[in-house]
N, C-alpha and C positions, 0 to 999 in steps of 0.2 A: 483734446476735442478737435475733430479736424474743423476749416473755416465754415463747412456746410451748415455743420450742427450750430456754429455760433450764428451763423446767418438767419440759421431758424428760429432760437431766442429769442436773436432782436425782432423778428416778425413777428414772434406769438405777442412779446412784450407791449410792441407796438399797437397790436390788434386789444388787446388786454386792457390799454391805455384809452385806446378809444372805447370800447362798454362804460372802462370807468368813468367816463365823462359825460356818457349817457346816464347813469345809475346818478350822478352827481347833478345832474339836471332837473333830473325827475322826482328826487328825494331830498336833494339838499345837503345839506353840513351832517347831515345823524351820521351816530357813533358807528355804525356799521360800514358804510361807504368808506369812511376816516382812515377806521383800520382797515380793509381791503387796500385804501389808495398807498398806506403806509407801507401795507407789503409789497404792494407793486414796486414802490419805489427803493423798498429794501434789495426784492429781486433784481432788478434792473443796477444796484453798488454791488452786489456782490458778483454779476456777470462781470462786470466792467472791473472788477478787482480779478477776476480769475481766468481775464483775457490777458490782464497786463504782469499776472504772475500765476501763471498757470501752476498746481501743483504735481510732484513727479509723478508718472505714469504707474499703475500695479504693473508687478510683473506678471509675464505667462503663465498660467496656469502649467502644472508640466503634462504633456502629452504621453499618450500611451506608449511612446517607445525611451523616457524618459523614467525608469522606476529607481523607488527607495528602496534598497534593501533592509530587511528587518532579519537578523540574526535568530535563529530557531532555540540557541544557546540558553543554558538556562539565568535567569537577572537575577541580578544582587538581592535576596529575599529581606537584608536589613534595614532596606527602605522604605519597606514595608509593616515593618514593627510598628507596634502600635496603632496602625492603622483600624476604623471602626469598619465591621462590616454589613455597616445596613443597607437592609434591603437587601440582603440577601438569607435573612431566616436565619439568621444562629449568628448573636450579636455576644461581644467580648467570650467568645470559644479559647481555646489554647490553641495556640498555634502551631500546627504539626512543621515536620520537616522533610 
């Protein structure tokens, strides 16, 4: 995550902190405030966990000049044994070759 987006966390967090202490003013200790504050403060460990050990990046998607080949050749049919074919209308048939 580049530093922008972590910048904007801690703002939203911040902003998020302050309602919740209006909500906590207005309402008091109830269970609901509790657990909103408990996520808040869970959000804001697990930012601060995934600032100081970021995990690895995905990779690229691969672009259109990037292709798989898939071989037209006909596949090993005995992988196939046994196999059930529902949902496709004609369940344990004999299996042609």
């Amino acid at each position: 995550m580049i530093p922008t987006e972590i910048r904007d966390l801690h703002r939203s967090i911040g902003a998020l902190r302050h309602h919740m202490t209006t909500l906590q003013t207005q309402y008091g200790d109830v269970d609901a405030v509790r657990r909103m504050s408990n996520d808040l403060d869970r959000l804001e460990i697990d930012l601060h966990d995934f600032e100081h050990a970021p995990p690895p990046l995905l990779q690229a998607k691969l672009g259109r000049d990037q292709v798989i080949y898939v071989p037209d050749s006909k596949s090993d049919e005995s992988a196939w044994l046994g196999a059930q074919d529902e949902g496709l209308g004609f369940h344990s048939r004999e299996r042609t070759k």
